[in-house]
N, C-alpha and C positions, 0 to 999 in steps of 0.2 A: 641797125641794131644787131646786137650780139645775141646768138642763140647757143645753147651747150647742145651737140650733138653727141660726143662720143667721150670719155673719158680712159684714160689711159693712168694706169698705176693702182696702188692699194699702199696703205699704211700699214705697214708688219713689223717694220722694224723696231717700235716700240712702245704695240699694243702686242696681246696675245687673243687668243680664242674669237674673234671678230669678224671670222668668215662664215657664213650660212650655206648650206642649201636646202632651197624652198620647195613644198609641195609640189607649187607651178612650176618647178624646171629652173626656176631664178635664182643667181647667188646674189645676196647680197654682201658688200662691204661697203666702208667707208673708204672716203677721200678726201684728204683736207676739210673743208666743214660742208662736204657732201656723202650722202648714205646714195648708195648707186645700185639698181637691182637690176642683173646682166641675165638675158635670157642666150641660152648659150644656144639655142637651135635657130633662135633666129640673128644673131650677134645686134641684136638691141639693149639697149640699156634705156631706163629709167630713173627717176632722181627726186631725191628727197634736198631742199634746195634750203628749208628755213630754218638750219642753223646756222649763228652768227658767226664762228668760231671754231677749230677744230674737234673735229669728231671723235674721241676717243675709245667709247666703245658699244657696240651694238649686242642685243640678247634679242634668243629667241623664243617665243610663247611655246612651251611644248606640244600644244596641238600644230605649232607652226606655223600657224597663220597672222603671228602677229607680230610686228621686229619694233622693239623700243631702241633709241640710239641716244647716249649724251655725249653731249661736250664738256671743254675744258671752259672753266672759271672764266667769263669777261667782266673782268669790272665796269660800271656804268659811265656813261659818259656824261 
């Protein structure tokens, strides 16, 4: 079986304002239809997995501790 260990890249080129940093030391961004939270002291990542479709854009709770992410439109199957 398949496991996601590390992810590589960010979607920038056309979303804007979609980068975080967290309280804990974590950035968050998207990727493809994953929300990725990178702990930069220890080059770990984390992963937000159950969206069906690309991620377009993520907010942050001003106290910071809370990151909402949507996606784009999938019509049903």
């Amino acid at each position: 079986t398949l496991e996601l260990q590390f992810v590589y890249g960010y979607r920038g080129a056309d979303c804007r304002r979609n980068l975080y940093y967290l309280p804990s030391g974590e950035v968050a961004f998207p990727t493809a239809s994953l929300v990725v939270l990178y702990d930069t002291r220890t080059h770990r990542q984390r992963f937000f997995t159950a969206h069906d479709a690309a991620v377009r854009c993520l907010a942050l709770h001003p106290r910071g501790m809370l990151v909402a992410s949507g996606q784009v439109w999938r019509a049903p199957r």
